[in-house]
N, C-alpha and C positions, 0 to 999 in steps of 0.2 A: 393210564395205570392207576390203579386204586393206593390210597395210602400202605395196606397191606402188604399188594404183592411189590410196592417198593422195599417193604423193609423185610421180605423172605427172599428177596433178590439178592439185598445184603449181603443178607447171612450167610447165602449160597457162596455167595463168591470169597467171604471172608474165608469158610468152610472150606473153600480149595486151595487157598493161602499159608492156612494156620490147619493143616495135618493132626488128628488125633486129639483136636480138644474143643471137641464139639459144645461141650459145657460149660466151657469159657466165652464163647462166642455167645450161646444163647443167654448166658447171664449179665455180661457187657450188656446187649441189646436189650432185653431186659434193665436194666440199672439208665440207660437210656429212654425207654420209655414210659419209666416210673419215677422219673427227676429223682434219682440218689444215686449214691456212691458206692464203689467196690472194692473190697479188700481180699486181695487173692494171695493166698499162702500155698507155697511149692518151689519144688529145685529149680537151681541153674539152668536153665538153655529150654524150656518148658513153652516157650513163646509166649511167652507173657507181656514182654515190651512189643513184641511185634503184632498181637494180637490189635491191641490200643491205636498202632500205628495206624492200619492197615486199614480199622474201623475211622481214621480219621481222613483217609486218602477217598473212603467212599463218602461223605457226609461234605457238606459246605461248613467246614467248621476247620478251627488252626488245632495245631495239637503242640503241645511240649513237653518234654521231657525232665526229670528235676533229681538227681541223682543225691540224694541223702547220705552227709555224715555227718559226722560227732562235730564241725568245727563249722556246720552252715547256722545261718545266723536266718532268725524271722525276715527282715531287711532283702534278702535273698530269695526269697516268695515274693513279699508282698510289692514290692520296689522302696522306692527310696526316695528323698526329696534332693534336688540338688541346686544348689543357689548357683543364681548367672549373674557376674560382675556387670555383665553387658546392659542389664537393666534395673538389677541390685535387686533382683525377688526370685523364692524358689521354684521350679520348676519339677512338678512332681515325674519321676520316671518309673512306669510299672513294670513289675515285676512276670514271673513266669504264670502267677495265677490268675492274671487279666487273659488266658487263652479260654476256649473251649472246652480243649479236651487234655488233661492233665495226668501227665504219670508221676506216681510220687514212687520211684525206684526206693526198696528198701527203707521204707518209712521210720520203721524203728531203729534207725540208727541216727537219728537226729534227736538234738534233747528235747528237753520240758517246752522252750518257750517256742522253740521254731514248731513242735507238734501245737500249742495253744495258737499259732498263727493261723496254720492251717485250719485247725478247729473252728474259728469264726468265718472263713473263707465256706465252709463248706453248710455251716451251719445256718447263718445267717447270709448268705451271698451277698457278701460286703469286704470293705477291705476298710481297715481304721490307723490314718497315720494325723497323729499329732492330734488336731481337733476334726479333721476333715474325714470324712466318709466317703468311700467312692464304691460305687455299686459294682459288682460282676456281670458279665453276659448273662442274657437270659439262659442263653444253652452254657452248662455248666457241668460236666461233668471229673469227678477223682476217681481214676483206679491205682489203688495203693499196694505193693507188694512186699511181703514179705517174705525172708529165707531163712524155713524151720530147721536148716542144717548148722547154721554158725548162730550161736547166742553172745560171743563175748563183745563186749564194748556196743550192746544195744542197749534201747532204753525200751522196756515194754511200755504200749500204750495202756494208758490212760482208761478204768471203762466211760467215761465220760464223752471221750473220744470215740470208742469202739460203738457205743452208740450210735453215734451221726452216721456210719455206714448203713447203706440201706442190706448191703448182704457181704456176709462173709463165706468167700469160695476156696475150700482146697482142693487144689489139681495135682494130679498123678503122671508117669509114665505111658506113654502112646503104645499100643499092643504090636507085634513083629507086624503085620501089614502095612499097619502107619505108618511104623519105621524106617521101612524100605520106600513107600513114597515120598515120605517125609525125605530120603535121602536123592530122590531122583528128582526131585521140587529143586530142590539146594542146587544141583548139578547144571538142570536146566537155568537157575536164575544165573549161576557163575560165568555162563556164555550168552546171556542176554536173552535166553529163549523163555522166561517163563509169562511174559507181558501176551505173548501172543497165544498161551497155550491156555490163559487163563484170563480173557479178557474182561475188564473192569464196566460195571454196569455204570450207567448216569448217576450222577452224585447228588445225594439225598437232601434237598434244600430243608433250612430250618423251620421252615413253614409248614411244610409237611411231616417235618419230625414234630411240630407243635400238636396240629390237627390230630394225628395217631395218638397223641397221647390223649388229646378229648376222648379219642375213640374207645380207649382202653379204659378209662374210667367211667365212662356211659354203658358195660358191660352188665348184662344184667346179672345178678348174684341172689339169688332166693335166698329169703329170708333165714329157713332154717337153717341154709348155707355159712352166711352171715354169725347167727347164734354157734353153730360148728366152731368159725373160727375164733370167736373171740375167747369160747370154753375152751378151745387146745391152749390159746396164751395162758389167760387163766391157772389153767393147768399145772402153767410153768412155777407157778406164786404157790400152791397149794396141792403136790402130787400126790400127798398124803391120802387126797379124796378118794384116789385111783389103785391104791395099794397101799398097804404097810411098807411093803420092802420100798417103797418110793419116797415115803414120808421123810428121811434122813438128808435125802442127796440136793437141794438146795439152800442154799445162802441167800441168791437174790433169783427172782425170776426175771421172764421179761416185762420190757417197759410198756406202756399204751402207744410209745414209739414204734415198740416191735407188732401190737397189733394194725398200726396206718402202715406198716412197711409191707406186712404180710398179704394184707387186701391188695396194696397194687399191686405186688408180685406175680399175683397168685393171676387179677386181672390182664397181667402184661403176656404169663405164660397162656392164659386162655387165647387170647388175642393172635398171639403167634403161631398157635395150633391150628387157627384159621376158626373157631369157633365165635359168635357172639353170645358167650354165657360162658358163667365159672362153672366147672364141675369142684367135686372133693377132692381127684387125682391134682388138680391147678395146684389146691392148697396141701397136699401133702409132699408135693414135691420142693417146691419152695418152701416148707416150713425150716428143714435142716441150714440151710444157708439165710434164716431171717434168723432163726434162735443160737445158733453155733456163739455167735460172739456176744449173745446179751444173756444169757443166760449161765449163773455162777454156782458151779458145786459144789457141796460141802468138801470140806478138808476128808471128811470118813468116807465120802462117797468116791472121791480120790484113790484114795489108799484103797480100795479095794478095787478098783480100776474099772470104775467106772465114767464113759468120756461124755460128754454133752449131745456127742452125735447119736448112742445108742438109748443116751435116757430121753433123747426126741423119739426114739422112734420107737420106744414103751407109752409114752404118750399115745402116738399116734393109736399105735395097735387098743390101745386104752378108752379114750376119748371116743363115744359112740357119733359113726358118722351117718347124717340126714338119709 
């Protein structure tokens, strides 16, 4: 079995798992085979924690869970040192970010310094206690969630932070079909029937999640392809080029971060489609979820309501493609 159809085997099976959120799953795998991070914004009960799990139960990799409030401390990620009388030296003990695969539950409810912990964890794949350095797994992945229904007693991030994510995803409500399977999934797993109805494919060794990801960057991408993308980030700095009525609505565009984020993206969504080459569809699909969170709008562009999702997608319509 090719490194491929290992990882549309996956999908498939996550697919029968996690009901109605097809986009969640391709962008996880994705954010997997683009070494970065995910920050997913949506209601309660959305399968959100379960989506992570589930992607951990197929993969050779550990996963944990890290449930964020206002009174977790850095120390509580990263571990801690603890002295042994027994030999009179400390003993460093790791914390939850020494895993694989990591859920930061509700991120912005934790303050300043435990979001700065995380930020070097994800940024640098490292962990820094006292003088010493200890390295993270190579397989490393955060999906972070957030819940855009309750604001009180959160801390918004950082864009410093909101950076380091390679893509920001908001998820919706599953449509009456999904819902009704989504309810007979439930029913069957409450009596022990869903293991057999849905059976779990071989688990995805890290070696071959390495190799896939050669695969995906070895994607070829034409040139003028290439030029496309970098003028839509561009874009995001200077919209003025592209309209009058666009020239107002930025503050900051995106970073040269958000162009490395967009190329693998765009090469990860190629890749899954079963394609060896980027088309322009790769990059404009992924563009809204690389720009969502690096991209800052004016206060006037606000007030007249306009959101970062629609003025991506004045760009796009904008921005002549190859």
């Amino acid at each position: 079995m090719s490194n491929q159809e290992a990882l549309l085997q996956l999908r498939s099976y996550i697919n029968r798992l996690i009901i109605g959120q097809e986009k969640l799953v391709e962008r996880l795998l994705i954010a997997l085979l683009a070494d970065g991070h995910l920050l997913v914004e949506g209601a309660p009960g959305l399968a959100k924690t379960r989506a992570i799990r589930v992607l951990g139960e197929g993969v050779e990799a550990d996963f944990h869970r890290v449930q964020f409030t206002p009174d977790l401390l850095p120390a509580d990620l990263t571990g801690t040192e603890i002295f042994r009388q027994q030999t009179g030296e400390f003993e460093f003990r790791q914390g939850p970010l020494f895993h694989n695969l990591v859920l930061a539950d509700e991120i912005n409810r934790a303050p300043a310094k435990v979001q700065s912990a995380l930020l070097e964890a994800m940024a640098e794949r490292q962990i820094t206690i006292g003088r010493v350095t200890y390295p993270l797994p190579p397989l490393f992945l955060v999906m972070a969630t957030q819940n855009p229904i309750e604001q009180d007693g959160t801390y918004p991030l950082p864009e410093a932070q909101l950076d380091r994510f390679l893509l920001h995803l908001r998820i919706d409500y599953p449509g009456a079909g999904d819902e009704r399977n989504i309810l007979r999934l439930a029913r069957s797993e409450a009596f022990g029937q869903a293991e057999g109805t849905v059976p779990a494919p071989p688990k995805i060794s890290q070696s071959t999640l390495f190799a896939a990801r050669e695969e995906v960057l070895s994607l070829y991408m034409a040139e003028n392809l290439e030029e496309y993308l970098v003028q839509l980030i561009l874009a995001t700095r200077n919209p003025g080029a592209y309209g009058e009525d666009l020239a107002h609505c930025v503050r900051y565009g995106a970073s040269p971060r958000a162009t490395i984020a967009l190329d693998r993206c765009a090469r990860a969504h190629a890749w899954l489609a079963g394609r060896d080459y980027v088309a322009p569809e790769d990059i404009q699909a992924m563009a809204p979820d690389v720009l969502r969170h690096r991209v800052l709008l004016s206060y006037e562009a606000e007030v007249e309501g306009m959101t970062v999702d629609r003025f991506t997608s004045e760009l796009m319509a904008r921005v002549a493609v190859p």
